[in-house]
C-alpha positions in Angstrom: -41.8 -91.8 131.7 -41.5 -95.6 132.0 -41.1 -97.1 135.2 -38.1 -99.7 134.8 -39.2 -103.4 136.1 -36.8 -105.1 138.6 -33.7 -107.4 137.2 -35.1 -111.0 137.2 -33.7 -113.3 139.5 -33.8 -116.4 138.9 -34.3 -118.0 142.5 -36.4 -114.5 143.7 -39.4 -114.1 145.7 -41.2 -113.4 142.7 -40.1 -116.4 140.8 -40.5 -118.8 144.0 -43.9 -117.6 144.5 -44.5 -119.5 141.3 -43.7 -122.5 142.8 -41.1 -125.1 142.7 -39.8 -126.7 139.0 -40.9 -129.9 138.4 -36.5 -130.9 138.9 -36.5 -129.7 141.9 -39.7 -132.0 143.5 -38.5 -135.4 145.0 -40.1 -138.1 143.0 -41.3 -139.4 146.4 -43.9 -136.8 145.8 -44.4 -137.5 142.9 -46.0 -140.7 142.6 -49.3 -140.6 145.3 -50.2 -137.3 143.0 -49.8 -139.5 139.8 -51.8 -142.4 141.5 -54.2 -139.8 142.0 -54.1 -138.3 137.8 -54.8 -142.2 137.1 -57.3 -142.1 139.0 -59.2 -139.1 137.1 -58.1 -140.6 133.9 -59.7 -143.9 134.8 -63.1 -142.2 135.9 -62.9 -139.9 132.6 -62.9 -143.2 130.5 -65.8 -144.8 132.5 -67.5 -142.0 131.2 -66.2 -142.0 127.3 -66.9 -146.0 127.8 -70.7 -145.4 128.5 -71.4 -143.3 126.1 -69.9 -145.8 124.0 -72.4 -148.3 125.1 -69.5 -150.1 126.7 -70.9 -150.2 130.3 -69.4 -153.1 131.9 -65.9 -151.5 131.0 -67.5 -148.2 132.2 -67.9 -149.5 135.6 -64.7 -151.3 135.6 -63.3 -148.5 135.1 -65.4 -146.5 137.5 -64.5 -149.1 140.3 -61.0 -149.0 139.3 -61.0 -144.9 139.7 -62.4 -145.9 143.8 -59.6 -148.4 144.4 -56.6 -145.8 143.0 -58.3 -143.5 145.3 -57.8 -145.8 148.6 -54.3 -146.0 148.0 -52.8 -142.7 146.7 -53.3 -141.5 149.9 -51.8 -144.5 151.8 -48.6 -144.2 149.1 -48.2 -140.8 150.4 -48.3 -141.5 154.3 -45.8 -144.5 153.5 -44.0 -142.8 151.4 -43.9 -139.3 153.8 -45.2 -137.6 150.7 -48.2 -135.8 152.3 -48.7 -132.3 151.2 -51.4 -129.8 150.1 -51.3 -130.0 146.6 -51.9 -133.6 147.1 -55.0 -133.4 149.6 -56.1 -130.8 146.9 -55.5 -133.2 143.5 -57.5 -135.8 145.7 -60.2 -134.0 146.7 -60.4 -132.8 142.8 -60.2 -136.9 141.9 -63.3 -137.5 144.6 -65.4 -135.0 142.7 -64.9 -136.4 139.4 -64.3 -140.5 140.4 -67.4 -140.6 143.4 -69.5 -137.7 142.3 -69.2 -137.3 137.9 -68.4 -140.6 136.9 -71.1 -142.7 138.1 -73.9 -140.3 137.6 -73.3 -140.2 133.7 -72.6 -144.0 133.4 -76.2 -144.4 135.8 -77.8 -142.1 133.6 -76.3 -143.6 130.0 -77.3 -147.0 131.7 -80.7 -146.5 132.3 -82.0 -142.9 134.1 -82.6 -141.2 130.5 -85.3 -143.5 130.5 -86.8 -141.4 133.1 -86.1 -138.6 130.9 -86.0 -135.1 133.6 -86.7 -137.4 136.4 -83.8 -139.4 135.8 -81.6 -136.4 134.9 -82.5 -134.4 138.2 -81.4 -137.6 140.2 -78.3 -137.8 138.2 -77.6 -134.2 139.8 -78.6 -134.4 142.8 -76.6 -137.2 143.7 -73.6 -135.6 141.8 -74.1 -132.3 143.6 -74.5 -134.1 146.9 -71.0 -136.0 146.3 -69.6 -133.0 145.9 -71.0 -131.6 148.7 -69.8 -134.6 151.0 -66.5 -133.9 149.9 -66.4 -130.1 150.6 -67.4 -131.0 154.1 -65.2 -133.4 154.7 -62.0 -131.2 153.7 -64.0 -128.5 156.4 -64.0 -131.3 159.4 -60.4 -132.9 158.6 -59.0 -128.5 159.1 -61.0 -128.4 162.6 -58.8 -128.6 165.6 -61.5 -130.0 167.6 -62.3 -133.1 167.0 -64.9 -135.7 168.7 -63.5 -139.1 170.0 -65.9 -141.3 167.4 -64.2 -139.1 164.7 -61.7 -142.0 164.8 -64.0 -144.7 164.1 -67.1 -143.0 162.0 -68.1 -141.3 159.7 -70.7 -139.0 159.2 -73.0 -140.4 156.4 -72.1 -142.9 153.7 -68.4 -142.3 152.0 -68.4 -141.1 149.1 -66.6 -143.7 147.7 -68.6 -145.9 148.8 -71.3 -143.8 147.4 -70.0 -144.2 144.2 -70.2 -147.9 144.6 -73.8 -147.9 146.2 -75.4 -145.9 143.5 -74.1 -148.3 140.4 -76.8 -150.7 142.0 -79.2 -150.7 139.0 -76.2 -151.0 136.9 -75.6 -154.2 138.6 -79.0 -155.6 138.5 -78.7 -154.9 134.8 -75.8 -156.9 134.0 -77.9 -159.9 136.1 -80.6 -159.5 132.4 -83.1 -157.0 133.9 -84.7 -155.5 131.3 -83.9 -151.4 131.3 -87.6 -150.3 131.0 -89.2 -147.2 131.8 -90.5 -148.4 135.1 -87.1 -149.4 136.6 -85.7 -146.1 135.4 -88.1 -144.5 137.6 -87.0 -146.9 140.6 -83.6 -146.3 140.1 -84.2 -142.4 139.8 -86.0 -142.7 143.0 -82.9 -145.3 144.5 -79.9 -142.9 142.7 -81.7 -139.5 145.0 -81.3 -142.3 148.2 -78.1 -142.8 148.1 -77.4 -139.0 147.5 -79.5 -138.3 150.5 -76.9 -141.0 152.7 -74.0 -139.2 151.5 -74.6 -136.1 153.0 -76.6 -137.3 155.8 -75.8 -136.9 159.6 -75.4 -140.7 159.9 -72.8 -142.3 161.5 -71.4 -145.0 159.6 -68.9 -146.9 161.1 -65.3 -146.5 159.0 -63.4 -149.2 160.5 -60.3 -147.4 161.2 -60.5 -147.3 164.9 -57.9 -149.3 167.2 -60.4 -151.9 168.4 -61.3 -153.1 165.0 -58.0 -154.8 164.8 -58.9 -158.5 164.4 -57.8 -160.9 167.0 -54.2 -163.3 165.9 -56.0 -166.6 165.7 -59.0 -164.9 163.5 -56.0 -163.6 160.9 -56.0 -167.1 158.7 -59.5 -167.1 158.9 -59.9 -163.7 157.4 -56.7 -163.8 155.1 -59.2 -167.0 153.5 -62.8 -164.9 153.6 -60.4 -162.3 151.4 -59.7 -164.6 148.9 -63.0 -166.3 148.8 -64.5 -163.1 148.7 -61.5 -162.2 145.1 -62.5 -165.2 143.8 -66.1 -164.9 144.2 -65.8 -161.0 142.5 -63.7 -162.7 139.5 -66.2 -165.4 139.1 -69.6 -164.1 139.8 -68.7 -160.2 139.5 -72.0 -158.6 139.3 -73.8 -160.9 141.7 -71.5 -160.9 144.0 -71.4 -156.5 143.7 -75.1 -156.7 144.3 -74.5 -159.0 147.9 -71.8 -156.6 148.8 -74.1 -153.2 148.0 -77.5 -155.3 149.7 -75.1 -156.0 152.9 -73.5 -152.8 153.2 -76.9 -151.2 153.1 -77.6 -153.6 155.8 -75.2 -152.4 158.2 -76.0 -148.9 158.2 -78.6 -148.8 160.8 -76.5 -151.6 162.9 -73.8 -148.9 162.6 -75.6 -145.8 163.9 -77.2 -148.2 166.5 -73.7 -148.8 167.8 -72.7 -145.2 167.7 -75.5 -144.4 169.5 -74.6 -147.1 172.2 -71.3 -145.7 172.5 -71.4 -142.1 172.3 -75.5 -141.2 173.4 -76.8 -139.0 170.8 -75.9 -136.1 168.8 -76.6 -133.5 171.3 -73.0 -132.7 172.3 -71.6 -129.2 172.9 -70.8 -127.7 169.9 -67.1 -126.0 169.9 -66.1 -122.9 168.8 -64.5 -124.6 165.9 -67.5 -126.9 165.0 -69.3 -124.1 165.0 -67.6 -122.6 161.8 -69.8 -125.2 159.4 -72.4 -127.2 160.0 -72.6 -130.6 161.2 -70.1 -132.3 158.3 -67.7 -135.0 157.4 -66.8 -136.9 154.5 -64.8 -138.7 152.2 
């Protein structure tokens, strides 16, 4: 005998637990989560783009991906569009933009020169983007969280990752030949900069309240800005490979002044650190 199924209802428990139709999501929503698909389709075509030998697109396209990353998010907090789905879609984006993308256009470029040496770089740095990521969704759940939380983060971003590891890519551009031996040096550089990401470095973010710049310095920075736009429009790939040499630069300044600050690592470990080790990301 054939047990009868329930009448559907249209607006039942079992048809909400489906989730809601697309007419019924405010378009305010909408639009960080398709900043953030743009974002994935821009990284996807840095990748198409390298394999097409097209590598300055490939990278454009790569830094493109990182820049509709820092915004999507800022849409949705000015927006009041926050929600799961979207942390979720932008975590997703991270993985593919920071972690994906620029480990096959590095490895197109020039790390297949290094044949398995190259490829094993290409992964590591792509597994430890990924892993960056994964621990900073872990720290941002935690309901403890340490004062510097607010000002650093714990080893290199990952977008900034992205944009640290494309180094070689750079230096290409600038006519250096893409022989064997700097395939080996940039194998060696690409594992580096995976190493940063998922290091226990602090590296200052410059979100804090005291890195608000002072009235009279606002001209005066509103000026660097543009200098800086104009340089990147003019000079792209020289002026990418000042901006990765001083970034690098700053790192050890960085933990130095955490370190000042805040004394050392040692500090108790809560009950909800606990849960994970030592981890942050994005």
């Amino acid at each position: 005998m054939e047990t009868p199924f329930p009448p559907y209802e249209p607006n039942g428990p079992n048809d909400e637990a489906r989730g809601p139709r697309l007419r019924e999501i405010p378009l305010r929503i909408v639009i960080p989560n398709v900043i953030t698909v743009l974002a994935i389709c821009a990284g996807l075509t840095g990748i198409r783009l390298a394999f097409e030998n097209r590598y300055e697109l490939a990278v454009g396209m790569v830094l493109l991906a990182a820049f509709l990353d820092g915004i999507d998010g800022r849409v949705a907090r000015l927006l009041k569009a926050t929600s799961k789905f979207g942390g979720q879609m932008d975590s997703l984006a991270d993985i593919v933009n920071f972690g994906v993308a620029p480990a096959l256009v590095l490895y197109v470029f020039i790390l297949d020169q290094a044949r398995s040496f190259g490829w094993i770089a290409a992964l590591i740095y792509a597994i430890a983007a990924g892993l960056r990521l994964a621990r900073f969704n872990v720290m941002a759940e935690r309901e403890t969280k340490a004062q510097w939380q607010s000002e650093y983060f714990v080893g290199v971003p990952a977008p900034a990752g992205a944009m640290l590891v494309l180094l070689p890519v750079y230096i290409g551009f600038l006519g250096v030949p893409p022989s064997p031996l700097f395939a080996f040096l940039a194998s060696g550089y690409t594992v580096v900069i995976g190493f940063l990401l998922v290091s226990r470095l602090p590296v200052w973010s410059g979100k804090s309240e005291g890195s608000r710049i002072r009235r009279d310095l606002v001209l005066p920075g509103i000026l660097l800005v543009v200098l800086y736009v104009a340089t990147l429009m003019s000079f792209t790939w020289e002026t990418m490979v000042v901006t990765v040499l001083a970034y690098l630069v700053t790192l050890p300044f960085g933990a130095r002044s955490w370190k000042r600050k805040y004394g050392g690592w040692s500090a108790p470990v809560t009950p909800a650190a606990s849960e994970f080790p030592e981890t942050e990301g994005h």
